[in-house]
C-alpha positions as CSV (number, residue, x, y, z in Angstrom):
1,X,29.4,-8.3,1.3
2,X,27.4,-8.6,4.5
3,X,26.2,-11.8,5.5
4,X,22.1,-12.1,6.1
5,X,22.8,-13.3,9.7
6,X,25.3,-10.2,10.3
7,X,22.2,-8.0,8.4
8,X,19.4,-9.3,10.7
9,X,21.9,-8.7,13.7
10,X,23.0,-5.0,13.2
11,X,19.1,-4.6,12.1
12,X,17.8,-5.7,15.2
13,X,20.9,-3.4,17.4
14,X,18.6,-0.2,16.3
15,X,15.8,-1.1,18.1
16,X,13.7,1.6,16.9
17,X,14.0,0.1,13.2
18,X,13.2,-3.1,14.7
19,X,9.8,-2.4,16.8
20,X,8.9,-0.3,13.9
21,X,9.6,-3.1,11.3
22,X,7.7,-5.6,13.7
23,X,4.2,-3.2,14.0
24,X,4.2,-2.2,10.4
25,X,4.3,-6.5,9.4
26,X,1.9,-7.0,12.1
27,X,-0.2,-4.0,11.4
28,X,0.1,-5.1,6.9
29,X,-0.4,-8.9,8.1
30,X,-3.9,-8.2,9.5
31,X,-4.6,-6.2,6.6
32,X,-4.4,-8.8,4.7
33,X,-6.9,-11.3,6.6
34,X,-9.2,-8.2,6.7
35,X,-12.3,-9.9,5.4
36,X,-11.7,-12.4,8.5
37,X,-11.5,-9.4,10.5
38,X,-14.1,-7.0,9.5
39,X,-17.0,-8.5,7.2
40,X,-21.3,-8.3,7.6
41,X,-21.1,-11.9,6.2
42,X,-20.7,-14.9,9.0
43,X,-17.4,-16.7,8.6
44,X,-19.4,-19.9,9.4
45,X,-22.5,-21.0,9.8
46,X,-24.6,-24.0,10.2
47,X,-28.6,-24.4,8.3
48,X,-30.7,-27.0,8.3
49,X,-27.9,-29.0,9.0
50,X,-25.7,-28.1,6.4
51,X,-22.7,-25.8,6.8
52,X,-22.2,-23.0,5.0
53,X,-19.1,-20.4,4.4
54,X,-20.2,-16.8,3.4
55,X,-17.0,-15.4,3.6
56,X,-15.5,-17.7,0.9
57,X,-18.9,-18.4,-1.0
58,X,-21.7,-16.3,-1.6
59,X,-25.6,-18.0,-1.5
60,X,-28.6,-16.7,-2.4
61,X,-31.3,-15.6,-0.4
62,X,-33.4,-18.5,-1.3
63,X,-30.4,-20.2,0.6
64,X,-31.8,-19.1,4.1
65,X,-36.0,-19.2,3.5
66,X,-35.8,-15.8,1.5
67,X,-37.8,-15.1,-2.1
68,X,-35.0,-13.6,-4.5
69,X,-32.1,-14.9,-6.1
70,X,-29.8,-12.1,-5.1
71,X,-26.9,-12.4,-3.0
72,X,-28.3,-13.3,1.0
73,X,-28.2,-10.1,3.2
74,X,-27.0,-11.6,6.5
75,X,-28.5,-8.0,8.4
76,X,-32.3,-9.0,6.9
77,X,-34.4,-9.5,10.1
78,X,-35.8,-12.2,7.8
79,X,-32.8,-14.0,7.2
80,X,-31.2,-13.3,11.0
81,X,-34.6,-14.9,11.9
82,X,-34.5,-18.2,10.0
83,X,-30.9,-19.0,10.6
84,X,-32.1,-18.7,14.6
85,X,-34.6,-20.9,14.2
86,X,-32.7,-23.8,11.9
87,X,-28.8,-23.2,13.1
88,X,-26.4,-21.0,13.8
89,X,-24.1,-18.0,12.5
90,X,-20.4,-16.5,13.7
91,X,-19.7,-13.8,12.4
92,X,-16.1,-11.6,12.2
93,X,-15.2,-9.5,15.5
94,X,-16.3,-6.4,13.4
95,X,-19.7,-7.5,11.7
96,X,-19.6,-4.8,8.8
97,X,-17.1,-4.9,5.7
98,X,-15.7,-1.1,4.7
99,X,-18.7,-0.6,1.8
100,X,-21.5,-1.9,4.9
101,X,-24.0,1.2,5.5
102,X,-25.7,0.7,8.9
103,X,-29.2,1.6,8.8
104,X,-30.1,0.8,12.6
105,X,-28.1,3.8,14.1
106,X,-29.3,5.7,16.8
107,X,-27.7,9.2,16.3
108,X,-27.3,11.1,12.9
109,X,-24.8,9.8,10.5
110,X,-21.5,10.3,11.1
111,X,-22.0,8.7,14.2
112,X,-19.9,8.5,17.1
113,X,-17.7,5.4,18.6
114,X,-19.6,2.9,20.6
115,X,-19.7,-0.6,21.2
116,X,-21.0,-1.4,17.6
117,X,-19.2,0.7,16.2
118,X,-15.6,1.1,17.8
119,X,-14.4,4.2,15.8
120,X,-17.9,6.1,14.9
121,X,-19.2,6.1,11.0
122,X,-18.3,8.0,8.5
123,X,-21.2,10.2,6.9
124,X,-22.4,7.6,5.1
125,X,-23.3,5.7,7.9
126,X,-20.0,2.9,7.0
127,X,-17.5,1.8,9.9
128,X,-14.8,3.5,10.3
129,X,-12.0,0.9,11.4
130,X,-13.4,-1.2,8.9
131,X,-12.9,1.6,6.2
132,X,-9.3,1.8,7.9
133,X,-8.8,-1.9,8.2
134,X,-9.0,-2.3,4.4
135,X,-7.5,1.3,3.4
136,X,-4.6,0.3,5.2
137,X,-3.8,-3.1,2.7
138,X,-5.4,-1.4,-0.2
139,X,-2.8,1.3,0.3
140,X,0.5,-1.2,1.4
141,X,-0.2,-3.3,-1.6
142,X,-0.3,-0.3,-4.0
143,X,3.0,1.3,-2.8
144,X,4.3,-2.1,-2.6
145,X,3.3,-2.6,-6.7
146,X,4.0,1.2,-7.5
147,X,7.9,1.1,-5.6
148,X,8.6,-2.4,-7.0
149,X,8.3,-1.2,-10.8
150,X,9.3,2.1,-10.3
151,X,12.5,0.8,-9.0
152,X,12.7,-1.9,-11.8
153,X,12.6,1.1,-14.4
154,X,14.7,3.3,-12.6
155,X,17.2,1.0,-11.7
156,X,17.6,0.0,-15.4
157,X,18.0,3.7,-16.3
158,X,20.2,5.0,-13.9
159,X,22.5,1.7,-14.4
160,X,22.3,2.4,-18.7
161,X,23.4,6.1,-17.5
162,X,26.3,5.6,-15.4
163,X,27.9,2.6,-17.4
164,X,27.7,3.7,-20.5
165,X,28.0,7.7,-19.8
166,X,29.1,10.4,-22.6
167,X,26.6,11.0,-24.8
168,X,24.6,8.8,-23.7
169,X,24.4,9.9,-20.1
170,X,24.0,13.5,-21.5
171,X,20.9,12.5,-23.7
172,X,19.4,10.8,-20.9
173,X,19.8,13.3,-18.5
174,X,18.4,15.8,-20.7
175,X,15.1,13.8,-21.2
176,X,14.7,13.2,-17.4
177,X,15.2,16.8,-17.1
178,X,11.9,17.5,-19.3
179,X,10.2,14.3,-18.3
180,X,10.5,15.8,-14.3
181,X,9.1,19.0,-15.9
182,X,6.3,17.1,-16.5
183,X,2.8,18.7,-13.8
184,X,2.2,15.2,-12.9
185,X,-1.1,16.9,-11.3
186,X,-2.0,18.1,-14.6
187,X,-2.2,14.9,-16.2
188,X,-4.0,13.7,-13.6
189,X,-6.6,15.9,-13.8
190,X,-6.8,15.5,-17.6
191,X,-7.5,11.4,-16.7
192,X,-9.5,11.8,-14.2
193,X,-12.0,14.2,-15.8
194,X,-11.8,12.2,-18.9
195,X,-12.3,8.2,-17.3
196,X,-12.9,7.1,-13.8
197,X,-9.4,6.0,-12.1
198,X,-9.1,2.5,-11.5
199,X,-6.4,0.9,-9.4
200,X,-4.7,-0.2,-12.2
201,X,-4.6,3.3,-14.3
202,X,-3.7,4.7,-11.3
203,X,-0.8,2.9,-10.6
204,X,0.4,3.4,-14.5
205,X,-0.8,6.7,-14.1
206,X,2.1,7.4,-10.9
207,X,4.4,4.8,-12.1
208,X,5.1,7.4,-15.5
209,X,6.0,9.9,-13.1
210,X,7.9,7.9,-10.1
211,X,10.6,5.9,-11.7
212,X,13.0,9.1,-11.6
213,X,13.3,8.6,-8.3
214,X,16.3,6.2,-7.9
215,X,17.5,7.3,-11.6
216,X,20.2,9.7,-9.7
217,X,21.4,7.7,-7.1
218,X,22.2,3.9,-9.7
219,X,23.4,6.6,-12.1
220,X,26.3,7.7,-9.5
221,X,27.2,4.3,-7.9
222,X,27.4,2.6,-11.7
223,X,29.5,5.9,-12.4
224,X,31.9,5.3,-10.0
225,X,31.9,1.9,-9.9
226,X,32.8,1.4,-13.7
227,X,36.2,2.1,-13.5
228,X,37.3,-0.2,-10.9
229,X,39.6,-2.6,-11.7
230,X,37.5,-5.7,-11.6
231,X,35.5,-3.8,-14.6
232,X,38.3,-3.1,-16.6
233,X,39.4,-7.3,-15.8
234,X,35.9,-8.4,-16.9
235,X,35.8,-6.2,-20.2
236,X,39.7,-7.4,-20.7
237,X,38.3,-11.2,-20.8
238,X,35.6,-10.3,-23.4
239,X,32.7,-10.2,-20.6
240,X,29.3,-8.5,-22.3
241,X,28.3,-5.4,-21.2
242,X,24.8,-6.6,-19.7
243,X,26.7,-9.3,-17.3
244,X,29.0,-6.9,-16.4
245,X,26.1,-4.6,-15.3
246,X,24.2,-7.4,-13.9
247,X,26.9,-9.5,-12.3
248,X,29.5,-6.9,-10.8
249,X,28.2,-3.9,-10.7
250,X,24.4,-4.0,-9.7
251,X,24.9,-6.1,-6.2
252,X,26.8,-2.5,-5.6
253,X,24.6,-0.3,-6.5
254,X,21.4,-2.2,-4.5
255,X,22.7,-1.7,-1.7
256,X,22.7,2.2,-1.9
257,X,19.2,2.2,-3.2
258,X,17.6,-0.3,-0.6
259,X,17.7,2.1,1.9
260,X,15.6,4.1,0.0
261,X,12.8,1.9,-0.6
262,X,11.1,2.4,2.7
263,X,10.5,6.1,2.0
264,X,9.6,5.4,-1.4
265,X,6.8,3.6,0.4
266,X,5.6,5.8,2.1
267,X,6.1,8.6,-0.9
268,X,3.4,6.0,-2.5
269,X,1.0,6.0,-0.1
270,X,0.9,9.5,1.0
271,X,0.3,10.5,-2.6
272,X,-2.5,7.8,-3.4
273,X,-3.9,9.5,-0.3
274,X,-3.5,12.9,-1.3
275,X,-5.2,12.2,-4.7
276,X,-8.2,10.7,-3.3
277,X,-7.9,13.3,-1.2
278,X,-8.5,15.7,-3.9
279,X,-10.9,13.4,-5.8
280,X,-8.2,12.5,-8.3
281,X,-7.7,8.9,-7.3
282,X,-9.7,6.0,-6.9
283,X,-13.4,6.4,-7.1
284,X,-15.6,5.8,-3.2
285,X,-16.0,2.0,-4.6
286,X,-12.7,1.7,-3.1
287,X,-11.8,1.8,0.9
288,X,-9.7,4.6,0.4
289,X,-7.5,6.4,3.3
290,X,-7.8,9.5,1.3
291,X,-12.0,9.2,1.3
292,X,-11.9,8.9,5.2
293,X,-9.5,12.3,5.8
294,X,-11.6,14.4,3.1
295,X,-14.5,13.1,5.1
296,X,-12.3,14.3,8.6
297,X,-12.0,17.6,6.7
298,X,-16.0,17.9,5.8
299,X,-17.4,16.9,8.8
300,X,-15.6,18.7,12.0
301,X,-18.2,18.2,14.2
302,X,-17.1,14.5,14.1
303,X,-13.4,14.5,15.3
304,X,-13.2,11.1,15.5
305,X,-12.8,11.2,11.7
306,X,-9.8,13.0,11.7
307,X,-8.3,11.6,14.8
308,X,-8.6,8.3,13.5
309,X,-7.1,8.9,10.0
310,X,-4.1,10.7,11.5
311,X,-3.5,8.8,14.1
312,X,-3.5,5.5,11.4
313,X,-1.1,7.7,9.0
314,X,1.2,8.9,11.8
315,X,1.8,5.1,12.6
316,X,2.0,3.9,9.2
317,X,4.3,6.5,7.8
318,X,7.0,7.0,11.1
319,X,7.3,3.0,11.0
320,X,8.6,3.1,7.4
321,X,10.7,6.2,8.1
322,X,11.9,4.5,10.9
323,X,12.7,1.3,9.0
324,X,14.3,3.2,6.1
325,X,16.4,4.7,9.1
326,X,17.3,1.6,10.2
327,X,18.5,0.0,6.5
328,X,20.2,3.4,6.6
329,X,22.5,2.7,9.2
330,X,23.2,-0.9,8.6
331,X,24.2,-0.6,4.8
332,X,26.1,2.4,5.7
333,X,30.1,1.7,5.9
334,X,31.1,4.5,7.6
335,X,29.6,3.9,10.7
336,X,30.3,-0.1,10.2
337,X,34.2,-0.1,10.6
């Protein structure tokens, strides 16, 4: 089996895998520390001689000299005014989170890019690379959660396929042949009109219909692989069935379905995108890449909309084709001898 040093090595050789592997961490890694990045709360701030931490904490108005005992609103002229006067405020490099509607523009909403506002507002008056900021981990994460279990389940299936085979590959394939049938947009619709998708009923929602993925590729490798002699040894010795398929036999069958991980990623996030999109996915609570091209779509007049969305998911998608490319190549013996 490859070594991880001989891994990284023939990784790095393809140096389009590798540039592409190093923007999409650096691009998910600030993602992450969005609410550093992009937030209408100060990060730190000093009052009356006291320091205080928006970002982490949230204080009242009657914090800062206000009347209520609602969460402060750090754009208030009030509250701007009294932190002047007793201390001082930093806020992030972009001062408005992705739900922050600027009231104080000068143009019609959507807006276009300026100094405030880098990439424009959408036509609810919210900031765009803010929106896009926190689409982008919103997005990452899900296909992260959504090609982690999906793999899980399909892994198992395809392995229980291709081990154990006869009737029991010919049942199962049968019932992936009618589960595939399935109109996954059908069912969605059905949700959606009947509850309001949440993150989490989403991702259950596309996780019932993505596991089939890898089914057909463990299924052939643990076909294959079964009779080899070390299988027939281990079963000879009185090895179980589950360590055999654990032990020998899995390790094997990783490797071919690996390299499919990256576009299973990007699967993910092209079809959360496509369902909000539609208005089948999450609801506008969330910053959603989807929201932002419908919004590109609806509003032409703005093409700063558009550009920025595609220009976001032309990056985000080529990298992870581009790593899966790269995994491609490495794992592939044929072009390693």
């Amino acid at each position: 089996m490859m070594s991880h040093q001989t891994f990284l090595y023939k990784f790095s050789q393809n140096k389009r895998a590798y540039y592409a592997l190093i923007l999409f961490g650096l691009l998910f890694f600030l993602s992450l520390f969005s609410e550093l990045i992009a937030n209408d709360k100060p990060l730190i701030m000093r009052y009356k001689n006291e320091f205080y931490f928006p970002v982490f904490k949230t204080y009242t108005d009657q914090n800062f000299g206000g009347d209520f005992p609602t969460s402060a609103d750090y754009k208030d002229p009030l509250i701007i005014e009294n932190i002047e006067k007793n201390g001082w405020a930093v806020f992030p490099i972009i001062p408005f989170s992705y739900n922050t509607v600027d009231y104080n523009l000068n143009e019609p909403m959507p807006s276009s890019p300026s100094k405030k506002h880098w990439l424009g507002t959408d036509d609810e008056g919210r900031d765009v690379l803010a929106r896009i900021l926190y689409g982008i981990r919103l997005s990452v994460i899900f296909a992260f959660l959504l090609t982690f279990f999906s793999s899980v389940v399909g892994i198992f299936a395809g392995a229980v396929q291709g081990y154990f085979g006869g009737k029991t590959d010919i049942l199962m394939q049968r019932l992936l042949e009618i589960w595939d049938s399935m109109p996954q947009l059908f069912v969605l619709i059905i949700v959606a009109s009947i509850f309001e998708p949440t993150f989490l009923s989403l991702l259950v929602i596309m996780l019932l219909f993505s596991w089939t993925g890898l089914v057909g590729v463990v299924r052939a490798e643990f076909l294959r692989t079964r009779n080899f002699e070390f299988v027939k040894a281990a079963k000879a010795l009185g090895v179980s069935n589950m360590r055999i398929m654990y032990r020998h036999i899995l390790p094997n069958a990783l490797i071919a379905t690996v390299t499919f991980v990256p576009f299973l990623l990007s699967e993910a996030i092209v079809a959360l995108t496509a369902l909000d999109f539609l208005g089948l996915g999450l609801s506008q609570d969330y910053p959603s890449l989807g929201d932002l091209v419908r919004q590109g779509k609806d509003n032409l007049q703005a093409p700063w909309l558009g550009i920025s969305i595609f220009v976001t998911l032309s990056i985000l998608l080529t990298v992870l084709i581009f790593i899966g490319e790269g995994l491609r190549d490495v794992l592939d013996t044929r072009k390693n001898k």
